[in-house]
N, C-alpha and C positions, 0 to 999 in steps of 0.2 A: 511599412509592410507592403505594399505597393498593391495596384487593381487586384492583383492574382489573387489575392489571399482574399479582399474582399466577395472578388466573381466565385471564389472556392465555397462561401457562403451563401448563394442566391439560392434559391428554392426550400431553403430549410425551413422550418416552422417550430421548432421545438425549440422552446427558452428553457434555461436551469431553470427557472420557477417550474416548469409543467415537468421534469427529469423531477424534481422535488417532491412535487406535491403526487405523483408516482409511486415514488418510493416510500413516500408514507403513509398513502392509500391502501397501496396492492403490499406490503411491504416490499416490497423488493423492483427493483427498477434495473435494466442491465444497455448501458451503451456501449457500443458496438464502435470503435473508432480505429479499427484497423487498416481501412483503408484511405484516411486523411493521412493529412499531413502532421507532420511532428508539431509544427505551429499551431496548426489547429487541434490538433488533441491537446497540447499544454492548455490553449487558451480554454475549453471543454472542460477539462477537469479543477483549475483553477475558478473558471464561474460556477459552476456547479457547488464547489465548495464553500464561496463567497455567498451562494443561494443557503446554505445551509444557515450559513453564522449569520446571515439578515432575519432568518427564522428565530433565530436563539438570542439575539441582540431585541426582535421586537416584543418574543412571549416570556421573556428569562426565565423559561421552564425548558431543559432537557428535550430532545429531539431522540434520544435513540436510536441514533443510526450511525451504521459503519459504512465505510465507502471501501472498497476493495480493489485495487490500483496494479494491474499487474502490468511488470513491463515497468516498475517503478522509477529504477533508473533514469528512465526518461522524464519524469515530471519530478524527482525529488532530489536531484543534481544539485550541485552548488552552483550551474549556468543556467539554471532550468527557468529561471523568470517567477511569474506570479506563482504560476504551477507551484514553483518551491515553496514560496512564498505561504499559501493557501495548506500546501500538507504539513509545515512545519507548525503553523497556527495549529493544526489539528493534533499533533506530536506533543505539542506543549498545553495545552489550553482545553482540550476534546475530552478528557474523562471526566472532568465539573460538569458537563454541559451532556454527557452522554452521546458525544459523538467521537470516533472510532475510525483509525485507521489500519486496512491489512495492507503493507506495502509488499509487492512480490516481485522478486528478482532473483537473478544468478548471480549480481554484481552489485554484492552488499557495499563494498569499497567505493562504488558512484556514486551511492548515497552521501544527501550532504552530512557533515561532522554533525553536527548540530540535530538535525533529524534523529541521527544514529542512536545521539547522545538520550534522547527522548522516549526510544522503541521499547517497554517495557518487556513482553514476550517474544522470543527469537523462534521460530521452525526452521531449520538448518539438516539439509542432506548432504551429499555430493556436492564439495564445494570448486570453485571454480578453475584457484590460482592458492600458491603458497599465501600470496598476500592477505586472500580472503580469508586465511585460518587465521593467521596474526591478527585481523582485525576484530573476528569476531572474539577474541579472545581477550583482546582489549576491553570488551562489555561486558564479559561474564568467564565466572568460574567453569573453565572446561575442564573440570576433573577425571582424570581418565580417558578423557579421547585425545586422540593423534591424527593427525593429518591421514595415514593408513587406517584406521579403521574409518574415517567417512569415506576412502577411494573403495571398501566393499562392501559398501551399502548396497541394497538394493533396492529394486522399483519400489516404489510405498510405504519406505521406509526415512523417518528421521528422526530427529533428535527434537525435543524440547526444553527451552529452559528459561526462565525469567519467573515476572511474578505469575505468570496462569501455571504455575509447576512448584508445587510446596516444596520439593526437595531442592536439597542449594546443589545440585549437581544437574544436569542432562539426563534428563532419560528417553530411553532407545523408543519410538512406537511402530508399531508397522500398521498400517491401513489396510483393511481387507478388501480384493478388488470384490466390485458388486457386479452383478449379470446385469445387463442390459434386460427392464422388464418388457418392451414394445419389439 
């Protein structure tokens, strides 16, 4: 990895144990790693995650918790390192244990196979590329939709469908925008 990546580290203070015991406290925990490096956000979300299943390996009681990954592409790749490594664990292994992954992206297709293969509920708008429809199609019954009706979607508008949607088809939602109350 060489100095750089380490010197990228110096003044930090915050261990996935304290991002952890954060998010199970306050519930809710939110880091902020837009301006690291690709390296070090994998490395970030991969220990964070590994902080999880050390919690759930020593109490074997359920943890209740989702981690919310946007930008997924980037840590859930088939090159992606531990990073993959760690969300796929959570893909496969995470609902015994009540731990939960929202992976969010435009580019369902960088997703690894494998991950993909694991995602039980899809949210799907405007998709990216023809590729992206063939694939997500490959997971699920898209009864009735065509590549043209997701090109006229609009803002707050998508499709749902997997197991959090009892019906074996997509259905359309549209999200209401909220007023800013401050």
């Amino acid at each position: 990895m060489g100095g750089g990546f380490f010197k990228s580290l110096s003044g930090r203070d915050v261990l996935p144990a304290a991002i952890v015991d954060e998010a199970l406290e306050e519930k809710l925990a939110v880091v902020d790693l837009s301006t690291e490096e690709l390296t070090t956000r994998r490395y970030v979300v991969a220990s964070v995650i590994s902080e999880l299943w050390k919690r759930i390996e020593l109490s074997r009681k359920p943890v209740n918790t989702v981690v919310v990954i946007d930008e997924a592409h980037n840590y859930a790749c088939r090159f992606c390192g531990e990073a993959k490594s760690a969300i796929g664990r959570v893909a496969r292994e995470g609902r015994k244990w009540g731990l939960g992954a929202v992976l969010v992206t435009q580019r369902i297709i960088d997703l690894d196979p494998d991950i993909r293969g694991n995602i039980n509920t899809w949210f799907f708008s405007k998709l990216q590329t023809p590729s992206d429809f063939s694939e997500l199609s490959g997971y699920m019954n898209l009864a009735g939709i065509s590549e043209q009706s997701l090109a006229i979607l609009g803002s707050r508008e998508f499709y749902v469908a997997g197991l959090m949607n009892p019906l074996k088809i997509p259905v359309l939602l549209k999200v209401r925008e909220v007023e800013d109350a401050g």
